[in-house]
SEVEXBA-812436 format. One record per residue (C-alpha): x, y, z; residue number from 1; chain; residue in three letters. Coordinates in nm, 2 decimals. Last residue first. Example, Ala and Ser with C-alpha at 12.3 -4.5 7.8 and 13.67 -1.06 7.14 Angstrom:
2
<pt <1.37; -0.11; 0.71>; 2; A; SER>;
<pt <1.23; -0.45; 0.78>; 1; A; ALA>;
This chain:
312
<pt <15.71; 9.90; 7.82>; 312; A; UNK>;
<pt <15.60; 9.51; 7.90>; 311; A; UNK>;
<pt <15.90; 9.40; 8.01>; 310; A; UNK>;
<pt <16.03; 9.68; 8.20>; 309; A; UNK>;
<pt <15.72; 9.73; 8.41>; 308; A; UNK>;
<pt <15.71; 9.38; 8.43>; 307; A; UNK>;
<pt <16.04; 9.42; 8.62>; 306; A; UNK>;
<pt <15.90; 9.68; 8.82>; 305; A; UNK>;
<pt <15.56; 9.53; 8.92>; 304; A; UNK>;
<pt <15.70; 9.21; 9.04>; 303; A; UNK>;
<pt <15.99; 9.42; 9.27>; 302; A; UNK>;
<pt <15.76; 9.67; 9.40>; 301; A; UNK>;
<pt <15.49; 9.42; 9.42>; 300; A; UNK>;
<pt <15.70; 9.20; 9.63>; 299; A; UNK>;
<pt <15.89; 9.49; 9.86>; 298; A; UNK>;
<pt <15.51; 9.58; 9.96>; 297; A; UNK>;
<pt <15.43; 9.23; 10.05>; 296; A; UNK>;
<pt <15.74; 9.17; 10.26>; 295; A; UNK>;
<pt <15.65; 9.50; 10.46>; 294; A; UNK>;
<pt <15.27; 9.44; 10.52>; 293; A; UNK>;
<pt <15.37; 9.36; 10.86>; 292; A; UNK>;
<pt <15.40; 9.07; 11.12>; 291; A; UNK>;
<pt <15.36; 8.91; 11.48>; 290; A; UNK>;
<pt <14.97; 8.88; 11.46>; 289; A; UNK>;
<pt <14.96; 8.89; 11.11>; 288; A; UNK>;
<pt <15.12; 8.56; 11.02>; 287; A; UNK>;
<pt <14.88; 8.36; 11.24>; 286; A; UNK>;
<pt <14.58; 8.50; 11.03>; 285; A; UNK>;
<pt <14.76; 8.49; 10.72>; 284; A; UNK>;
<pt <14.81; 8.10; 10.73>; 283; A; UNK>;
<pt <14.48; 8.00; 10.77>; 282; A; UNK>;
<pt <14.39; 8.30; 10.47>; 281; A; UNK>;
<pt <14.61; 8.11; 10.31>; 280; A; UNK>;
<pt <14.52; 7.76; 10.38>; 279; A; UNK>;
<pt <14.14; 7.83; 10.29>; 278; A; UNK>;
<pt <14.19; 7.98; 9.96>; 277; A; UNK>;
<pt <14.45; 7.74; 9.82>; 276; A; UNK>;
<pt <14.13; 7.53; 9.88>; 275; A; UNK>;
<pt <13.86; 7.72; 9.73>; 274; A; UNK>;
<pt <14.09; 7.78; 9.41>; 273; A; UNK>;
<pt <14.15; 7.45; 9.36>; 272; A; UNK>;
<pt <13.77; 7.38; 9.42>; 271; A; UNK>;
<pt <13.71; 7.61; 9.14>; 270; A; UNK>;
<pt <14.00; 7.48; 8.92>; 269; A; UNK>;
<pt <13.80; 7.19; 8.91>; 268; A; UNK>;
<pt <13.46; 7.29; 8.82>; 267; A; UNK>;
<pt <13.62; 7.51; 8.56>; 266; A; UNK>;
<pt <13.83; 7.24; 8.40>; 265; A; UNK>;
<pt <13.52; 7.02; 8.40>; 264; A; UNK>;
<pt <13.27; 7.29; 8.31>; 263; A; UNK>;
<pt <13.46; 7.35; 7.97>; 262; A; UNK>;
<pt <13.31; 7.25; 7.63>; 261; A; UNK>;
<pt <12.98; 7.47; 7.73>; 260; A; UNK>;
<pt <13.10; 7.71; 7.97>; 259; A; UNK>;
<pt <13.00; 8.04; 7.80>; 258; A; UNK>;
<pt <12.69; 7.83; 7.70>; 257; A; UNK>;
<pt <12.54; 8.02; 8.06>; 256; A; UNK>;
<pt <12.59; 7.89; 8.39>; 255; A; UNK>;
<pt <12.85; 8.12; 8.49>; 254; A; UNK>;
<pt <12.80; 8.38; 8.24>; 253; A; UNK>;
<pt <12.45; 8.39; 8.42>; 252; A; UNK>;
<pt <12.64; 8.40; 8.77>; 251; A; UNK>;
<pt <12.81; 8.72; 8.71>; 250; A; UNK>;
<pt <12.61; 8.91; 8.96>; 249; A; UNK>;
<pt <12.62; 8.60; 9.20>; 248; A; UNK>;
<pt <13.03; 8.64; 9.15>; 247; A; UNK>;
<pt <13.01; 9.01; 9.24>; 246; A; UNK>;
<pt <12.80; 8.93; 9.55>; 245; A; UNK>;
<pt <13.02; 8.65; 9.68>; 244; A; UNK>;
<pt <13.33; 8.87; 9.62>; 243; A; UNK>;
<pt <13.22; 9.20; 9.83>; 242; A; UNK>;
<pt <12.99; 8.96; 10.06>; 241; A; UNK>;
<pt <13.34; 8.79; 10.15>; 240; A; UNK>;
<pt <13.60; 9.09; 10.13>; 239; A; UNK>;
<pt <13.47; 9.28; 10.42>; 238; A; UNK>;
<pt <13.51; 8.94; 10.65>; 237; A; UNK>;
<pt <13.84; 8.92; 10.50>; 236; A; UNK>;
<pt <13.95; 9.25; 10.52>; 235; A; UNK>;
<pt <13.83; 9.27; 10.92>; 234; A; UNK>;
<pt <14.05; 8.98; 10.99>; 233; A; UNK>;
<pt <14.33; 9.15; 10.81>; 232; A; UNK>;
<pt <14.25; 9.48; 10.99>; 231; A; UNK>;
<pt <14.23; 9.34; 11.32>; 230; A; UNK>;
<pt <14.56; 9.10; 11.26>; 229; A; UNK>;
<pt <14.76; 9.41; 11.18>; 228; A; UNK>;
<pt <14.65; 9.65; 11.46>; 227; A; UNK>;
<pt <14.39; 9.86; 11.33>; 226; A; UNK>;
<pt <14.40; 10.27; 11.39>; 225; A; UNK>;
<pt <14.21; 10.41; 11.10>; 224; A; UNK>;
<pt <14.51; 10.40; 10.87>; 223; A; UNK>;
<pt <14.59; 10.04; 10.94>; 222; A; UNK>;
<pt <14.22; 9.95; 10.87>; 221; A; UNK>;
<pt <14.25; 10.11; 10.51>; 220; A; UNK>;
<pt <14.59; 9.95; 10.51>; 219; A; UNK>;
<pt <14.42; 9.63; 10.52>; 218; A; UNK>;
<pt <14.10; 9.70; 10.31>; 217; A; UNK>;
<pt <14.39; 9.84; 10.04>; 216; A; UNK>;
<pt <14.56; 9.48; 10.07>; 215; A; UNK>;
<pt <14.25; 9.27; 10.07>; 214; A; UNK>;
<pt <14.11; 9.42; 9.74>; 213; A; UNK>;
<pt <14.47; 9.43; 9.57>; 212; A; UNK>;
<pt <14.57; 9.70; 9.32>; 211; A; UNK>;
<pt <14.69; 9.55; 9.03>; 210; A; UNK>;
<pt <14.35; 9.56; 8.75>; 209; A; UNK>;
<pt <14.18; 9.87; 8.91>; 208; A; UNK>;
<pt <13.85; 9.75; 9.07>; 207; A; UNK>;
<pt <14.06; 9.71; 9.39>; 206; A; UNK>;
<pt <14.03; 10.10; 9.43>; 205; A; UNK>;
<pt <13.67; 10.00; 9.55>; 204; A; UNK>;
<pt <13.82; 9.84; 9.87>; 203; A; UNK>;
<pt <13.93; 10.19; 10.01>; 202; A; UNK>;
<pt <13.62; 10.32; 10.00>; 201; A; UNK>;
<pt <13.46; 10.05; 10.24>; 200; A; UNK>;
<pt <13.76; 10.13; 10.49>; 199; A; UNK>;
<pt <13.67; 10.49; 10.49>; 198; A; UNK>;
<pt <13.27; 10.39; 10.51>; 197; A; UNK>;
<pt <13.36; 10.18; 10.83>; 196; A; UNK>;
<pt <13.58; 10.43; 10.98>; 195; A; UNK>;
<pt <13.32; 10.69; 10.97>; 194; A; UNK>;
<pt <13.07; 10.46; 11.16>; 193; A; UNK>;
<pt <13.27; 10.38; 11.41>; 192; A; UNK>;
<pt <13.58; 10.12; 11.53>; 191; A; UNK>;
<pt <13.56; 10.02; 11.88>; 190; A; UNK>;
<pt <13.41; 9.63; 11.73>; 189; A; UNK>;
<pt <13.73; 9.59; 11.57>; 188; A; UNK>;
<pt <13.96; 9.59; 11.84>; 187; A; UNK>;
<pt <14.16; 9.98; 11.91>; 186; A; UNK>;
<pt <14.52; 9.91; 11.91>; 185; A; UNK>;
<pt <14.80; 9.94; 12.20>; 184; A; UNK>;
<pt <14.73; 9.58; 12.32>; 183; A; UNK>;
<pt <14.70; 9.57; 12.69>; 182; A; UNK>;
<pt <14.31; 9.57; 12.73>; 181; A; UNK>;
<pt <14.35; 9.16; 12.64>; 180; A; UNK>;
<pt <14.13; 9.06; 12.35>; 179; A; UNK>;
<pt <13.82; 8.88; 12.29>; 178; A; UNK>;
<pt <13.73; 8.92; 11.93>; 177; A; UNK>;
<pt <13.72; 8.57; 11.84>; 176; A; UNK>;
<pt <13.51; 8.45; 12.10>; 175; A; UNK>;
<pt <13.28; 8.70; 11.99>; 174; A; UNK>;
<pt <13.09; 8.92; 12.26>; 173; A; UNK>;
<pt <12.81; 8.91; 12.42>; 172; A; UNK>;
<pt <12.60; 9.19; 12.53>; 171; A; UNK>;
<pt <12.59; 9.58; 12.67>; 170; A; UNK>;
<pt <12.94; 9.56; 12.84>; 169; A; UNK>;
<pt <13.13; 9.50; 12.54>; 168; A; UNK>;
<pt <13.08; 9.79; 12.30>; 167; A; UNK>;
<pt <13.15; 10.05; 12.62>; 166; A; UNK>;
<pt <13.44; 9.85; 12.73>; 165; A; UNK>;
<pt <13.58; 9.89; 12.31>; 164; A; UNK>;
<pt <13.54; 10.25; 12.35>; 163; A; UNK>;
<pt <13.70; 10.32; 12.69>; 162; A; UNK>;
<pt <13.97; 10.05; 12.61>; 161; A; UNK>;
<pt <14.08; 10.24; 12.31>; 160; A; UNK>;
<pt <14.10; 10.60; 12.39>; 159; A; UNK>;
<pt <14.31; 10.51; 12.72>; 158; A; UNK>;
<pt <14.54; 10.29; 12.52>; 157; A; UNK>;
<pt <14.63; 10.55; 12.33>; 156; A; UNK>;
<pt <14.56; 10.53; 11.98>; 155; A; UNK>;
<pt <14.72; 10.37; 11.68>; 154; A; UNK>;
<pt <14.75; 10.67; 11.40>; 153; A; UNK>;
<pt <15.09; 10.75; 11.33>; 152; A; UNK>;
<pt <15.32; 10.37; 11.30>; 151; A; UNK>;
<pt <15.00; 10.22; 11.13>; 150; A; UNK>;
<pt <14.96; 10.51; 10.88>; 149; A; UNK>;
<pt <15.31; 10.48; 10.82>; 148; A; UNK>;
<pt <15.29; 10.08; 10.75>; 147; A; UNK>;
<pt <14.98; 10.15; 10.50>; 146; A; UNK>;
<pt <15.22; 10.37; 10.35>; 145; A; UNK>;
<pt <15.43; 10.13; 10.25>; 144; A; UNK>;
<pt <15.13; 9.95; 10.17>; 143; A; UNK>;
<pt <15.01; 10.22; 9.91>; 142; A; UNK>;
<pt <15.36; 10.21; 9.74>; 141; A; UNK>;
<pt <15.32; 9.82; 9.67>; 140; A; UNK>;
<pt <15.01; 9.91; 9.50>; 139; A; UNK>;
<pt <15.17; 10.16; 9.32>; 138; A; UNK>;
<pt <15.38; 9.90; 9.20>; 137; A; UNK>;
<pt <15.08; 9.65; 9.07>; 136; A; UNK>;
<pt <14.90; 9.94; 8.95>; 135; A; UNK>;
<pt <15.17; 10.00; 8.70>; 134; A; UNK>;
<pt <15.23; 9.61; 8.62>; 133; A; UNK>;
<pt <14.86; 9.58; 8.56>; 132; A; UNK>;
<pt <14.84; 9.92; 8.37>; 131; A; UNK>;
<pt <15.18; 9.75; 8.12>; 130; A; UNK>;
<pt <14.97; 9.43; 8.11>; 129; A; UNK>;
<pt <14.64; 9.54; 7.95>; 128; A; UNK>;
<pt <14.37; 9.48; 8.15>; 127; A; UNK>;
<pt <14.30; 9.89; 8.18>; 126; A; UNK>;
<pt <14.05; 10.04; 8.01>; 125; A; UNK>;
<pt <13.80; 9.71; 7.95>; 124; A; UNK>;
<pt <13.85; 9.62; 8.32>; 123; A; UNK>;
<pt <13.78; 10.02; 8.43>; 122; A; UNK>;
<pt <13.50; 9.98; 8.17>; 121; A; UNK>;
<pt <13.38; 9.62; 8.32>; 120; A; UNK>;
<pt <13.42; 9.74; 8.68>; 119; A; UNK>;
<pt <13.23; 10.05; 8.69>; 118; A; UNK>;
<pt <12.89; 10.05; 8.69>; 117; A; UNK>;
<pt <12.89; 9.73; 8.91>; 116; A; UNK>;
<pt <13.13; 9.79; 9.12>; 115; A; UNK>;
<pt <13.02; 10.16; 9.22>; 114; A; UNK>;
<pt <12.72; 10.08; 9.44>; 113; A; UNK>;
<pt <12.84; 9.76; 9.59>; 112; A; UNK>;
<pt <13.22; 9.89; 9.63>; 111; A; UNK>;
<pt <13.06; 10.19; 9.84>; 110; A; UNK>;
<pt <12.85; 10.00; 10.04>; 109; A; UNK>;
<pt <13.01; 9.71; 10.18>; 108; A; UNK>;
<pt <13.16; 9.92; 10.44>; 107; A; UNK>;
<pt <12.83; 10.01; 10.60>; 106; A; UNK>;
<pt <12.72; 9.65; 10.62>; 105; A; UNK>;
<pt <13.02; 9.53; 10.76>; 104; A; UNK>;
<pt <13.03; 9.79; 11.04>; 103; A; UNK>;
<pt <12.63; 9.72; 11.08>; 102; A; UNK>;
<pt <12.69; 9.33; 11.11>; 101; A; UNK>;
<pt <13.00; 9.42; 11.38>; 100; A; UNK>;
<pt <12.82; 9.59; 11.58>; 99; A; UNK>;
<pt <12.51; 9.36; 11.59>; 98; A; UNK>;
<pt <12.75; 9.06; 11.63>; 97; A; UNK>;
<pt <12.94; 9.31; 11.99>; 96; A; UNK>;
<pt <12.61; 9.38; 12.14>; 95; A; UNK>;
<pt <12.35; 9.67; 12.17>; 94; A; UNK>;
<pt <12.37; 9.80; 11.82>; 93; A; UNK>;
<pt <11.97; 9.92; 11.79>; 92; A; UNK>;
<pt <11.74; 9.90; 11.51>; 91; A; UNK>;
<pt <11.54; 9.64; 11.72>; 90; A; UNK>;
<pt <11.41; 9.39; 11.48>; 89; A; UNK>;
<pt <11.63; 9.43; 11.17>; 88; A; UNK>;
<pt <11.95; 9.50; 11.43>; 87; A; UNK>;
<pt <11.83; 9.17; 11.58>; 86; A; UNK>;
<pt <11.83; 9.02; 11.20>; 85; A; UNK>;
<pt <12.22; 9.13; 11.17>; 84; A; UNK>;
<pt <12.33; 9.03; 11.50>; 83; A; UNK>;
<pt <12.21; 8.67; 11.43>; 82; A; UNK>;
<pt <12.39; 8.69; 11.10>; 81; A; UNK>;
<pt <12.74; 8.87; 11.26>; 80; A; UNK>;
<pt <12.69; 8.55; 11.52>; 79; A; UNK>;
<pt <12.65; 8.31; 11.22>; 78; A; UNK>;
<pt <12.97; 8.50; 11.02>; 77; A; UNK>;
<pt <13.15; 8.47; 11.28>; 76; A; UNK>;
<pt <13.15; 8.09; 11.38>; 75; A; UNK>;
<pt <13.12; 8.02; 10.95>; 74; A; UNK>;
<pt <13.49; 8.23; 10.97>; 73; A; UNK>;
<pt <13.67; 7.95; 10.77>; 72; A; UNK>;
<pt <13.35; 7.80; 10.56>; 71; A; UNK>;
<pt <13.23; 8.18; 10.45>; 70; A; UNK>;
<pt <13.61; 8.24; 10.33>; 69; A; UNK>;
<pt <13.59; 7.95; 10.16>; 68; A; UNK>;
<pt <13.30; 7.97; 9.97>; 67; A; UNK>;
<pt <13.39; 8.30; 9.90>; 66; A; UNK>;
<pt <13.69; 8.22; 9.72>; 65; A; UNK>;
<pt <13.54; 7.92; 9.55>; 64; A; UNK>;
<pt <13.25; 8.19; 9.40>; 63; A; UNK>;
<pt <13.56; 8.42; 9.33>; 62; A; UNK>;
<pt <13.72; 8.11; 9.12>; 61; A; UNK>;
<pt <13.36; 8.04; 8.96>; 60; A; UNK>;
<pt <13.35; 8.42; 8.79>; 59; A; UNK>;
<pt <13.75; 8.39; 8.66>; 58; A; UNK>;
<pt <13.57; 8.13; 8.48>; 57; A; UNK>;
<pt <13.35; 8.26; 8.37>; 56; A; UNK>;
<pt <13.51; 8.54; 8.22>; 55; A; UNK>;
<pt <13.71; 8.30; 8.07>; 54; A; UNK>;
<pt <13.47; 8.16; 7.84>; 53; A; UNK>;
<pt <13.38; 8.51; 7.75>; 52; A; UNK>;
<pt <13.00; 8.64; 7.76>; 51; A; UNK>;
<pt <13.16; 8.99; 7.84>; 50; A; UNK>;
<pt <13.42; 9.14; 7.72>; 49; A; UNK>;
<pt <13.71; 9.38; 7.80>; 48; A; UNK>;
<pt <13.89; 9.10; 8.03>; 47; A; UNK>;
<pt <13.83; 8.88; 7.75>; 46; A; UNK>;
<pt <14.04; 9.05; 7.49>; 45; A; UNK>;
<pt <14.34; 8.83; 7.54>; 44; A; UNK>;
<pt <14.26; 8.64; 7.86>; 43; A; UNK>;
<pt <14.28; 8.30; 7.77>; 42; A; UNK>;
<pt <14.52; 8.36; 7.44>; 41; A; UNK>;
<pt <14.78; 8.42; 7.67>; 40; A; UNK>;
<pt <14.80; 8.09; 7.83>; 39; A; UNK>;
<pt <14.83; 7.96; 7.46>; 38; A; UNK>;
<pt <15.13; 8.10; 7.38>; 37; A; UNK>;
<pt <15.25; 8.34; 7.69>; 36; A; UNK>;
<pt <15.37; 8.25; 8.02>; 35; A; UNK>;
<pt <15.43; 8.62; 8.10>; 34; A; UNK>;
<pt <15.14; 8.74; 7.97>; 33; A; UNK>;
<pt <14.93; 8.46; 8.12>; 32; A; UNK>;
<pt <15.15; 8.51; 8.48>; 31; A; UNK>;
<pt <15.07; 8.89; 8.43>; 30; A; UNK>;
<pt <14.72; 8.90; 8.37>; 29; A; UNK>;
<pt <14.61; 8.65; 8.64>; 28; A; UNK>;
<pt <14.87; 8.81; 8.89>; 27; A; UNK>;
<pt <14.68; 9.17; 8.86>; 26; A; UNK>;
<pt <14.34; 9.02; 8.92>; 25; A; UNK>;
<pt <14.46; 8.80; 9.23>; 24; A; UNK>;
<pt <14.60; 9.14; 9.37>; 23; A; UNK>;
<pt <14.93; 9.11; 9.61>; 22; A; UNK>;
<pt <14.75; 9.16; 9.95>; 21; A; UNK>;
<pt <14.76; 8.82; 10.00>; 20; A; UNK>;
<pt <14.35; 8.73; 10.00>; 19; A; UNK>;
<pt <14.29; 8.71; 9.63>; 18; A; UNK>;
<pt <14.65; 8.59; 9.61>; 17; A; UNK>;
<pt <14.60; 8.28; 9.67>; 16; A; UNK>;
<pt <14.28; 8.12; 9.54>; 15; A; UNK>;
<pt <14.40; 8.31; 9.19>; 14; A; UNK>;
<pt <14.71; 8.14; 9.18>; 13; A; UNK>;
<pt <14.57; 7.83; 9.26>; 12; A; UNK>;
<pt <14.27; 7.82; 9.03>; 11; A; UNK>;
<pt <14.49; 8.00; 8.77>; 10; A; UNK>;
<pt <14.75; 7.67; 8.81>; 9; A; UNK>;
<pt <14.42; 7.41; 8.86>; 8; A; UNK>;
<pt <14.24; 7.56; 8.55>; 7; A; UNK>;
<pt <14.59; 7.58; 8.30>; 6; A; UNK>;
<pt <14.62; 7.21; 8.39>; 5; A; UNK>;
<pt <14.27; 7.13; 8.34>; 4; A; UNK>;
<pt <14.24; 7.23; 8.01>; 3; A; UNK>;
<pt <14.12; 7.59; 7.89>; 2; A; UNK>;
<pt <14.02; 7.59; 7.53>; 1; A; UNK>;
């Protein structure tokens, strides 16, 4: 049975690292395995199964996630709407919401057509903790080499301002996307087509228990010429129809007699969840603008090695 206790720390835990580029997945099979006794028993086998009580559970905490993410960028994600249904009506990217409705769209693609014929086997595969703590370093590999990407790919200044001017000058823009010509990376709205779908792909690795969604978005970003707070920005937006549509997928185990016994703890470990959502991606916003993926890379390095050690 999952109590309220063991809802509001998963809830937390979860709420957090779903948007630290640390893997929310990864953490929620470590911390039970590390905890052990009872914590264990939530996701021993369940991972592999469907129907589980914690299954949906881990289902409502993605549902919070999204929730939140929606509520923090609602500014955005009306003008990205209103650019979406004028791209329905003229099939044409003439302002800065249509742009970035089609990037999104094209992004979401390749976790939407593999996700669901993938994640439960790949979940099935590779729960276990020894894989989690695997992935978990190799994730802190991949933003190491995020930071690399960063250092080799950011474009002149020249390249940059010529795209994003030509983006801007046909309509309005988002107040959130207004930035000097000064910064040495290219905004979001300069990115193309090709960088979209690169992006997208790298968000499907995320279906591997230890590899973080937000993370690989990030250094997917990095890698097509972001600046830091670009390509978190552009991970969270990415990540919000990724997470909502994978929790409306799940929604029957969500409502189902999965949750008979337990819709108190889940309903509360939800709006944990939602909140420890909305102060970290809050506080990741400001913390991008002036800083790197370093600390986070060190973390799962560290994590993922010792559990590495534990678990072998």
């Amino acid at each position: 049975m999952l109590t309220y206790f063991q809802a509001a720390v998963i809830g937390a835990v979860q709420g957090a690292t779903e948007l630290f580029p640390i893997s929310s997945l990864g953490h929620s099979v470590l911390l039970a395995e590390w905890l052990g006794g009872d914590w264990r028993g939530l996701i021993e086998h369940d991972e592999s199964q469907s129907g589980t009580p914690y299954l949906a559970f881990v289902v409502a905490l993605h549902v919070a996630t999204a929730v939140a993410l929606l509520c923090h960028y609602r500014r955005d994600w009306y003008a990205i709407a209103a650019g979406f249904v004028d791209l329905l009506r003229t099939r044409r990217t003439e302002t800065i919401p249509q742009r970035l409705a089609w990037l999104i769209v094209v992004a979401t693609l390749p976790v939407a057509t593999l996700g669901p014929l993938v994640q439960h086997p790949l979940h099935a595969v590779f729960a276990a903790p020894i894989y989690a703590s695997v992935f978990l370093s190799l994730n802190g590999v991949v933003l190491l080499l995020g930071e690399r990407f960063r250092r080799r790919n950011a474009p002149t200044l020249a390249q940059y301002g010529r795209r994003f001017a030509l983006r801007q000058a046909r309509g309005a823009t988002l107040t959130a996307e207004r930035v000097p010509l000064t910064r040495s990376d290219r905004p979001l709205t300069a990115l193309g087509v090709r960088d979209a779908i690169g992006i997208g792909f790298t968000q499907t690795g995320a279906l591997l228990t230890g590899f973080s969604r937000s993370g690989l978005t990030m250094v997917g970003g990095l890698w097509r010429g972001l600046e830091h707070e670009h390509a978190a920005k552009f991970a969270f937006l990415l990540a919000t129809p990724a997470i909502l549509g994978a929790g409306l997928l799940e929604l029957p185990e969500l409502v189902g007699p999965a949750t008979e016994g337990i819709r108190g703890p889940v309903l509360f470990g939800s709006v944990i969840s939602g909140v420890s959502s909305w102060l970290t991606v809050r506080y990741l916003e400001r913390y991008f603008q002036t800083r790197t993926l370093l600390p986070f890379a060190f973390y799962c390095l560290l994590v993922g090695g010792v559990s590495i050690l534990h678990f072998g």
